[in-house]
N, CA, C and O of each residue as an XYZ file, in Angstrom:
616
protein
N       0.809     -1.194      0.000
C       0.000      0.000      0.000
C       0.857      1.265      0.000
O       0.403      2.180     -0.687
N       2.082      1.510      0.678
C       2.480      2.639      1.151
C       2.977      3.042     -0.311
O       2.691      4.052     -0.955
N       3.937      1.792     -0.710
C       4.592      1.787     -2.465
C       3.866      2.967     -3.352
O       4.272      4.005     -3.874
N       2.355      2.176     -3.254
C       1.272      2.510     -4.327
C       0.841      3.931     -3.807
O       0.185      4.577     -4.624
N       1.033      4.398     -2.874
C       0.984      5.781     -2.338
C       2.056      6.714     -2.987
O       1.957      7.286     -4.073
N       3.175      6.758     -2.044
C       4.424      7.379     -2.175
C       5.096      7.455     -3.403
O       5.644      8.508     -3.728
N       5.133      6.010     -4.453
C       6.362      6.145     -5.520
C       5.246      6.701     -6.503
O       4.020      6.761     -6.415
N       6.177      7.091     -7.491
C       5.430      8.355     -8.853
C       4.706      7.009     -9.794
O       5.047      5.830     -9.895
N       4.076      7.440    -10.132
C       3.065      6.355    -10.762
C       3.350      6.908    -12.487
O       3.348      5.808    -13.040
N       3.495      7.544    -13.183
C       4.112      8.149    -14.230
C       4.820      9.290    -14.173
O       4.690     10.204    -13.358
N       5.713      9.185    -15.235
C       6.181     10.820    -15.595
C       5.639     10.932    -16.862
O       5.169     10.146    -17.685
N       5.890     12.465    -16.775
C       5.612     13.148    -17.877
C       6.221     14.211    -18.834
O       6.021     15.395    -18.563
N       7.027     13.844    -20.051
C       7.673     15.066    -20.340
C       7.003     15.958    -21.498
O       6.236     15.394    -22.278
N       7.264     17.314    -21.634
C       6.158     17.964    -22.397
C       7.015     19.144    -22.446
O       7.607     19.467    -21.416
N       7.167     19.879    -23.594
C       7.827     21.055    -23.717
C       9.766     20.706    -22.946
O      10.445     21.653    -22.548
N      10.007     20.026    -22.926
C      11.805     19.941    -22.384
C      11.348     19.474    -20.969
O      12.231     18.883    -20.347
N       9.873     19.650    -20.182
C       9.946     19.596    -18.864
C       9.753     18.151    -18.545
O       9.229     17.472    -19.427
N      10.088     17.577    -17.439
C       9.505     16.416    -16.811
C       9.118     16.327    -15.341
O       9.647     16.701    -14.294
N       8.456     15.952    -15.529
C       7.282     16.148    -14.107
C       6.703     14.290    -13.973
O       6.334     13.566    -14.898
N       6.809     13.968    -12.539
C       5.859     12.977    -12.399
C       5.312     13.090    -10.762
O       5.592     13.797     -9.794
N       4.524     12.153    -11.003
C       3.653     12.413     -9.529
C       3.534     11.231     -8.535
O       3.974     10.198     -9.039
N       3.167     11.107     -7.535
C       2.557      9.855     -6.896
C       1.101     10.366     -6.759
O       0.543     11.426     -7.042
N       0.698      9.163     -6.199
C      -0.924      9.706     -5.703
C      -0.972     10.758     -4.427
O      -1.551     11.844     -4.458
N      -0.452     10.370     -3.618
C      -0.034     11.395     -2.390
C       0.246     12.827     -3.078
O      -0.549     13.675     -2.673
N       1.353     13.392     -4.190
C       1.470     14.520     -4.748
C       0.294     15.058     -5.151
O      -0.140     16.163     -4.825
N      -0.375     14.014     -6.087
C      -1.927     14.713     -6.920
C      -2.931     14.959     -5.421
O      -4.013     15.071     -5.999
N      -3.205     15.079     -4.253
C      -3.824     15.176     -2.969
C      -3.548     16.476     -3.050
O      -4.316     17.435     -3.125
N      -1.910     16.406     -3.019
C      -1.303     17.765     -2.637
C      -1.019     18.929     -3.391
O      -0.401     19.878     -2.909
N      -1.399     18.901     -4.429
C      -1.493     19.455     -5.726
C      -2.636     20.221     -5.476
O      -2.763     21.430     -5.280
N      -3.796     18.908     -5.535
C      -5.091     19.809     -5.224
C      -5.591     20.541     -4.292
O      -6.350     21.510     -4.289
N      -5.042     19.922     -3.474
C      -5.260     21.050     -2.159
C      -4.541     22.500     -2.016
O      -4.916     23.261     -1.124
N      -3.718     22.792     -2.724
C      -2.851     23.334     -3.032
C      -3.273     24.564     -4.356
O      -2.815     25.690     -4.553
N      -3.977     24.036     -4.851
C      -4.878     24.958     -6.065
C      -6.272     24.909     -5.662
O      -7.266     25.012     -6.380
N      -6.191     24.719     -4.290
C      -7.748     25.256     -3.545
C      -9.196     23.793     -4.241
O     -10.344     24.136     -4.524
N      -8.903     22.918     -4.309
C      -9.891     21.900     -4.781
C      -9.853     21.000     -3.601
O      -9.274     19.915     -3.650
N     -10.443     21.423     -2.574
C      -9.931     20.516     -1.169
C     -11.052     19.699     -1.258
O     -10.935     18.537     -0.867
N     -12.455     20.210     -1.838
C     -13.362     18.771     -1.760
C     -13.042     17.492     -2.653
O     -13.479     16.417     -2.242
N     -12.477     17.513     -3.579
C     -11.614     16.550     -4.917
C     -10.750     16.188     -4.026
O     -10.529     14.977     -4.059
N     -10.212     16.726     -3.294
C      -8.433     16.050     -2.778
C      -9.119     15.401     -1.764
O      -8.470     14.426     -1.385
N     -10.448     15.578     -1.010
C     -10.692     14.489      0.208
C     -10.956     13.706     -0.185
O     -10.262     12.712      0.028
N     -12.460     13.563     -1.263
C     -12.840     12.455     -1.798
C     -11.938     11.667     -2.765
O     -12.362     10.548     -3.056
N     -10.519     12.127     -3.435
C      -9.274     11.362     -3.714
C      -9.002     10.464     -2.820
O      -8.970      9.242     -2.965
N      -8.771     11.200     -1.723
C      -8.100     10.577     -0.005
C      -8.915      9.456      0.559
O      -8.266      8.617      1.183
N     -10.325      9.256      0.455
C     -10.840      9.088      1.158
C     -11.217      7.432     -0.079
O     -10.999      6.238      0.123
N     -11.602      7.886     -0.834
C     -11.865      6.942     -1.547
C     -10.983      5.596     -2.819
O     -11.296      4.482     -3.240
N      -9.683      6.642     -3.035
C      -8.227      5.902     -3.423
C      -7.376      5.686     -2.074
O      -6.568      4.780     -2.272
N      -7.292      6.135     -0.949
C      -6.435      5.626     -0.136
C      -6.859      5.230      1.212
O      -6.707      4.086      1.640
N      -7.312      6.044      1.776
C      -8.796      5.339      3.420
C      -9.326      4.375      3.143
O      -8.785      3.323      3.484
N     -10.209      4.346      2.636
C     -11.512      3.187      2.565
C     -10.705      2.092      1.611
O     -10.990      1.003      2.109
N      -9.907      1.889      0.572
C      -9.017      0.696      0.334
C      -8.274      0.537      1.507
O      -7.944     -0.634      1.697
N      -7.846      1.460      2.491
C      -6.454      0.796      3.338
C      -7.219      0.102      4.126
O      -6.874     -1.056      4.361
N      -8.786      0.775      4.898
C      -9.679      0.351      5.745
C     -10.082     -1.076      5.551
O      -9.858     -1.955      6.383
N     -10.872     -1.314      4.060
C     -11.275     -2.572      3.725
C     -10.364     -3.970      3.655
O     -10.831     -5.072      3.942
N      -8.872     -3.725      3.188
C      -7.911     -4.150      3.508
C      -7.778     -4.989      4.379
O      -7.868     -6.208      4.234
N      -7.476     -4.192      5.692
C      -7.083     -4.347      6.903
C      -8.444     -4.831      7.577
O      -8.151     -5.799      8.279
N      -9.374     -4.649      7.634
C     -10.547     -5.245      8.115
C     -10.742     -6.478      7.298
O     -11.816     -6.836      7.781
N     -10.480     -7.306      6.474
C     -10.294     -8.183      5.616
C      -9.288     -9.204      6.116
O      -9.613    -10.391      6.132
N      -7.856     -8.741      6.605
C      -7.053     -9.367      7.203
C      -7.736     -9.293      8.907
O      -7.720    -10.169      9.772
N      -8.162     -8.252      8.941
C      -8.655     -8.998     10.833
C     -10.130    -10.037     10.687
O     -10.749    -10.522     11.635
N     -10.346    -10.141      9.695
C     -11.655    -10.654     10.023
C     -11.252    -12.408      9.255
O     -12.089    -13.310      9.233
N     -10.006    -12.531      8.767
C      -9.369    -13.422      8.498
C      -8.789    -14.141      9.582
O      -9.053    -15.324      9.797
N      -7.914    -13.379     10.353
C      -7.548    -13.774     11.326
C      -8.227    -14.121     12.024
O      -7.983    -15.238     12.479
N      -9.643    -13.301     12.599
C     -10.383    -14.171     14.067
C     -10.866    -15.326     13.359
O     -10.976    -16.357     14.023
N     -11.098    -15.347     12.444
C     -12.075    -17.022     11.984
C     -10.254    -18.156     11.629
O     -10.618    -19.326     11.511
N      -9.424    -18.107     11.544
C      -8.739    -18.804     11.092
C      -8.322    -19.124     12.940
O      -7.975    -20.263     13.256
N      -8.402    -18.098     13.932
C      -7.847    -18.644     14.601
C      -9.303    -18.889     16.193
O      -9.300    -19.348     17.335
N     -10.291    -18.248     15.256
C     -11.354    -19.004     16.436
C     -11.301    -17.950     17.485
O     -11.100    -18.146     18.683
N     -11.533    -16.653     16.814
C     -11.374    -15.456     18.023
C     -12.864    -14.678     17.788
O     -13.055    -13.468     17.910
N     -13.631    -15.466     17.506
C     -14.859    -14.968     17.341
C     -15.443    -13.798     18.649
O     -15.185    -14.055     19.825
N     -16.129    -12.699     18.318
C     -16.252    -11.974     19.509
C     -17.746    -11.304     19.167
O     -17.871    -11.122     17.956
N     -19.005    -10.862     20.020
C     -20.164    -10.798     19.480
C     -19.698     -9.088     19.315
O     -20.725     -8.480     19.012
N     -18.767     -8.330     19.390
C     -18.505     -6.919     18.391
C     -17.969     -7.656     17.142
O     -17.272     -6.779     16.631
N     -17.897     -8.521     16.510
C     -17.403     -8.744     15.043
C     -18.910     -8.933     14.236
O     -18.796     -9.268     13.057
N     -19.874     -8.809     14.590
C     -21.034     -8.735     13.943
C     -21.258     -7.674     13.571
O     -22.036     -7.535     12.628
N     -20.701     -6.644     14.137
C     -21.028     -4.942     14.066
C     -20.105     -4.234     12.813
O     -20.261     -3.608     11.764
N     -18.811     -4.905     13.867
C     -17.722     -4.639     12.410
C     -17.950     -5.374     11.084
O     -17.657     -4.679     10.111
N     -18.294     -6.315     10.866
C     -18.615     -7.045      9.847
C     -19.885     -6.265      8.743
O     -20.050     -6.421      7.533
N     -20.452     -5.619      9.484
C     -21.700     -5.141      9.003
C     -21.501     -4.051      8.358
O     -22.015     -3.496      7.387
N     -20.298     -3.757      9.380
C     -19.835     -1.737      8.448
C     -18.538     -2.267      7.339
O     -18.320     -1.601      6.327
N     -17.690     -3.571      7.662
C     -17.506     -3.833      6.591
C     -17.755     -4.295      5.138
O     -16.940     -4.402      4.223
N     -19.217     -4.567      5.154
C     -19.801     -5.039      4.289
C     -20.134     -3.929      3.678
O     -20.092     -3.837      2.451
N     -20.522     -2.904      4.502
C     -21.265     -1.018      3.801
C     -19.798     -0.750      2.579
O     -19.934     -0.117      1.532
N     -18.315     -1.465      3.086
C     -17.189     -0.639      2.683
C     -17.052     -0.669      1.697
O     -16.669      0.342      1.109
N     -17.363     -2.157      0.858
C     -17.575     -2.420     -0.490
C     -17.738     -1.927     -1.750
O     -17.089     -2.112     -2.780
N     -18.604     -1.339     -1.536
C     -19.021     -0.227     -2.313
C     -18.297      0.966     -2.335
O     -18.571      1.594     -3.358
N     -17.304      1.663     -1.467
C     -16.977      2.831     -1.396
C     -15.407      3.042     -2.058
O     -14.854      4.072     -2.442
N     -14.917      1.578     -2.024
C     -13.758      1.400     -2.552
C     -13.180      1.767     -3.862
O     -13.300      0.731     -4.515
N     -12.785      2.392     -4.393
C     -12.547      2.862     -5.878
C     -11.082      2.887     -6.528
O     -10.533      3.638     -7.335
N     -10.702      1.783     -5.850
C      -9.339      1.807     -6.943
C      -9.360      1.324     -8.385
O      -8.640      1.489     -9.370
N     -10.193      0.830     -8.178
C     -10.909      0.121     -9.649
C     -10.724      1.492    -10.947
O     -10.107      1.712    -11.989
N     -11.512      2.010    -10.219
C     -12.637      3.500    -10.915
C     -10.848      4.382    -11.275
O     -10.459      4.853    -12.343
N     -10.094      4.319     -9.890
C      -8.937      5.832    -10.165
C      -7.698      4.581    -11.215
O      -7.099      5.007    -12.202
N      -7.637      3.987    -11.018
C      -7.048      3.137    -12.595
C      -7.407      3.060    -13.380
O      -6.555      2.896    -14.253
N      -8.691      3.084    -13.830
C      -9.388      3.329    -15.453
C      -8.787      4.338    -15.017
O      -7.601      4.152    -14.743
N      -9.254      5.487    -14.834
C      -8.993      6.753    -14.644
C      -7.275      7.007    -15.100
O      -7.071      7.559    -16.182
N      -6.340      6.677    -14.429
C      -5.172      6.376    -14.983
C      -4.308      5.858    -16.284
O      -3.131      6.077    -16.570
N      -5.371      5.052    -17.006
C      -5.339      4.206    -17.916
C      -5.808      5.168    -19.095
O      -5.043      5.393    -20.033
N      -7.271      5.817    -19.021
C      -7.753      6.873    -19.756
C      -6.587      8.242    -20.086
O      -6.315      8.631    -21.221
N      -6.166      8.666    -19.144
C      -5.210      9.949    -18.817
C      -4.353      9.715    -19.952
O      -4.336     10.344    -21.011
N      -3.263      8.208    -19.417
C      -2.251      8.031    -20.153
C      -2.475      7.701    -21.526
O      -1.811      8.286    -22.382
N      -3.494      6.664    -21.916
C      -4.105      6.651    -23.515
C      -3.985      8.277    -24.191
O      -3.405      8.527    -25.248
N      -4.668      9.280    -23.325
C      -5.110     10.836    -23.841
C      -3.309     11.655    -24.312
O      -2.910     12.447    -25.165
N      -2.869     11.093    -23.492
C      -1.546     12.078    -23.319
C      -0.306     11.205    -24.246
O       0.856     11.601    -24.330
N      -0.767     10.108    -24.821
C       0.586      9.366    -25.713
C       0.899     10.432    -26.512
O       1.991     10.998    -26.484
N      -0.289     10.817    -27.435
C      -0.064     11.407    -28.716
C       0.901     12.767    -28.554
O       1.619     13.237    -29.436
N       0.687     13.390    -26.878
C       1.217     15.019    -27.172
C       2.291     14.952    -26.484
O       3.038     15.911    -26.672
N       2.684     14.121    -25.696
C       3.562     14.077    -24.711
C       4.631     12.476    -24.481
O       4.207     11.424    -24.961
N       5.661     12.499    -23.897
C       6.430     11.398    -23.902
C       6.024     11.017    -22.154
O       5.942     11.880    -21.280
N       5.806      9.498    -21.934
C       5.580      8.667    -20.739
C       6.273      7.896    -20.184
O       6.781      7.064    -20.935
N       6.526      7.815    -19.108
C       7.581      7.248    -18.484
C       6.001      6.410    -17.526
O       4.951      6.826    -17.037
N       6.671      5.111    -17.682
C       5.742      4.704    -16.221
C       6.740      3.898    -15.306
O       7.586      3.068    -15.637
N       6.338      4.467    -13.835
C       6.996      4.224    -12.961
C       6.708      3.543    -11.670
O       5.599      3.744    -11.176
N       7.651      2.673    -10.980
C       7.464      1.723     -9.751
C       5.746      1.912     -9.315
O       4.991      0.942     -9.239
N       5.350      3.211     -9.076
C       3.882      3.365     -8.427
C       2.662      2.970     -9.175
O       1.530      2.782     -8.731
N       3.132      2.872    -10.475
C       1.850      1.940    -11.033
C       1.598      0.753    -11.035
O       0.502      0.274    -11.323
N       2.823     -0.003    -10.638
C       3.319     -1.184    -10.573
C       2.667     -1.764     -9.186
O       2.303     -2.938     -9.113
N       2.561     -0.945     -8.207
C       2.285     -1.196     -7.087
C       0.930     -0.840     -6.565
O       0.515     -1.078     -5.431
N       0.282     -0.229     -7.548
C      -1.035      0.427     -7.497
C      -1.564     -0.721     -8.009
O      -2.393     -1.390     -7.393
N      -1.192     -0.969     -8.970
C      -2.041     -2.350     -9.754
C      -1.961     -3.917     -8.831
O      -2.792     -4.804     -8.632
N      -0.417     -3.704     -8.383
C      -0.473     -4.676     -7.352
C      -1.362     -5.103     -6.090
O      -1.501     -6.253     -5.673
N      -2.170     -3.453     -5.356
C      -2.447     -3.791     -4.554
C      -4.056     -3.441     -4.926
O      -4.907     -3.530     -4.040
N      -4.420     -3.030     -6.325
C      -5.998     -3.637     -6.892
C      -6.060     -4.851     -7.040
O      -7.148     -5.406     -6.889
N      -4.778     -5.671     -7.413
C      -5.203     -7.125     -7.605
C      -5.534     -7.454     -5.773
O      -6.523     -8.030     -5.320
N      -4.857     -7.121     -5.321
C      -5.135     -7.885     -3.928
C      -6.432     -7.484     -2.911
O      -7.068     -8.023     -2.005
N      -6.417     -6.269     -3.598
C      -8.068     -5.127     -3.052
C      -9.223     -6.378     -3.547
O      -9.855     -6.982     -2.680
N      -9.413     -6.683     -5.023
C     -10.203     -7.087     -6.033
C      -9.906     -9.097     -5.217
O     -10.878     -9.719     -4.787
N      -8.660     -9.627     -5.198
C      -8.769    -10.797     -4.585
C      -9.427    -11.354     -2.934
O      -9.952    -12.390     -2.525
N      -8.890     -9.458     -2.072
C      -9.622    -10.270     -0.830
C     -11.058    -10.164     -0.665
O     -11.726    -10.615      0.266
N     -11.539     -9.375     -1.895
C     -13.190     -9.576     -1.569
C     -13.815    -10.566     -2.513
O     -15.021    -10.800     -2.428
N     -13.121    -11.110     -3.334
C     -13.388    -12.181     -4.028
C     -13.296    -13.484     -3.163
O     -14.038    -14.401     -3.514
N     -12.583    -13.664     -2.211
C     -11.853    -14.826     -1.094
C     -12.674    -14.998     -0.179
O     -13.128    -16.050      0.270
N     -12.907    -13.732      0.161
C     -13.888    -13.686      1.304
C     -15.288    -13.862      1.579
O     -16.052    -12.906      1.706
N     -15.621    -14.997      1.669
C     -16.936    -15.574      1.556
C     -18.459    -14.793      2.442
O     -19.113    -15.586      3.119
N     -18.778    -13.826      2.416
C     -19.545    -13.472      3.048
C     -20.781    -14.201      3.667
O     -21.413    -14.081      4.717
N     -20.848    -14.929      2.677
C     -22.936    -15.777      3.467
C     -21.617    -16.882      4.640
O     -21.927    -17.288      5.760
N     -20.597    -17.069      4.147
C     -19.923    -18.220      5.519
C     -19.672    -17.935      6.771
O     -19.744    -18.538      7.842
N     -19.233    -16.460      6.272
C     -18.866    -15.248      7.858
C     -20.176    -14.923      8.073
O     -20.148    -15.123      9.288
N     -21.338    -14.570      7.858
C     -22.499    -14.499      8.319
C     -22.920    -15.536      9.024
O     -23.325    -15.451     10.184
N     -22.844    -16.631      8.324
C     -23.481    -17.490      8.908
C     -23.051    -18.423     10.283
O     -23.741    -19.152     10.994
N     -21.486    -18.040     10.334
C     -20.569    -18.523     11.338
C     -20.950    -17.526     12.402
O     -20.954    -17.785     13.606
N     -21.322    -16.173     11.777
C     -21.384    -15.302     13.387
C     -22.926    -15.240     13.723
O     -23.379    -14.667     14.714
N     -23.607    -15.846     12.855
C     -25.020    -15.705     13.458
C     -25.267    -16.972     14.001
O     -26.345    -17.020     14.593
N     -24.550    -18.131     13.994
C     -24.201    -19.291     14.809
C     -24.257    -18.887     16.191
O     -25.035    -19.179     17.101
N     -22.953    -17.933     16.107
C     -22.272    -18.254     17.342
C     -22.720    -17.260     18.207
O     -22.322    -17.145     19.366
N     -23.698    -16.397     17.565
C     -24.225    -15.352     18.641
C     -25.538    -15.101     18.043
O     -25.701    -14.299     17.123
N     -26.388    -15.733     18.528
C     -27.907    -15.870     17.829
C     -28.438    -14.327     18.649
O     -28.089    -13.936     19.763
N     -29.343    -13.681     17.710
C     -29.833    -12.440     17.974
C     -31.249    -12.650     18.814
O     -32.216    -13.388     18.621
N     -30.913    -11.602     19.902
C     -32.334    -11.791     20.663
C     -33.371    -10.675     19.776
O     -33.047    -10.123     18.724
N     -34.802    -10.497     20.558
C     -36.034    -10.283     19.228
C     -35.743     -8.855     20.336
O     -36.818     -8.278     20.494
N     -34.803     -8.287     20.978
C     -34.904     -7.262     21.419
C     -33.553     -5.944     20.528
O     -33.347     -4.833     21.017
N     -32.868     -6.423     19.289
C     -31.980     -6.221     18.595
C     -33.134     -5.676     17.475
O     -34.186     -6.177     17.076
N     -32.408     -4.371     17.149
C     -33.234     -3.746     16.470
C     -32.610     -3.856     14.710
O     -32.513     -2.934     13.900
N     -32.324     -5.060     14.563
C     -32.242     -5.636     13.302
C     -33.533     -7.011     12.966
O     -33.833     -7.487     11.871
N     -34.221     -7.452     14.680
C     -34.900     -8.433     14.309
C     -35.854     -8.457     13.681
O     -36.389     -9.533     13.413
């Protein structure tokens, strides 16, 4: 993750200049030319909510592999399931993919370590929710902690 953050994901040369960026720079760019609602929802939706879903993916791996079931993993489970949807690395790589298609013709491209690692960690974004069996984790935690009719989901 940090890779796919920090290292420059292309350069760009244009007129003698060369310029490249990471994703972290384009945040700071925009915030920087006053577009702070674009640079959160950048933040929030290319780097938070992938690091979030992630990492809630590996803990929710861990308690079932090692039998650490707890009746707060029904709660977390539930807001991890909302996360799904919010994740967009998918969306800012087309997005990436589009840019660089647009810019062959006028400009020379360098692509660099951060795309490499961006793509790396969509495959693994895109594999742990593919892995992760949801009706099994449901059904393992509604096992193990049956809901009383006083739970305002009943």
């Amino acid at each position: 993750m940090l890779p796919a953050i920090l290292l420059p994901i292309m350069g760009v040369t244009l007129a003698g200049q060369f310029h490249q960026a990471s994703l972290f720079d384009c945040i700071l760019v925009l915030i920087d030319r006053g577009f702070f609602m674009i640079a959160c929802l950048v933040f929030l939706f290319a780097i938070a909510v992938p690091i979030v879903r992630l990492s809630g993916a590996l803990y929710l791996s861990y308690c079932f592999k090692f039998k650490r079931l707890k009746p707060s993993l029904l709660s977390f489970f539930r807001a991890y399931h909302h996360l799904d949807h919010w994740a967009m690395l998918n969306v800012f790589m087309l997005g990436i993919v589009v840019s660089m298609y647009k810019l062959l013709d006028d400009t020379e491209l360098s692509v660099n370590l951060g795309l490499l690692s961006f793509s790396l960690w969509l495959i693994c974004s895109t594999m742990s929710a593919a892995a992760l069996d949801q009706d099994y984790i449901w059904d393992k935690l509604e096992r193990a902690f049956p809901r009383s009719c006083d739970d305002e989901y009943c």
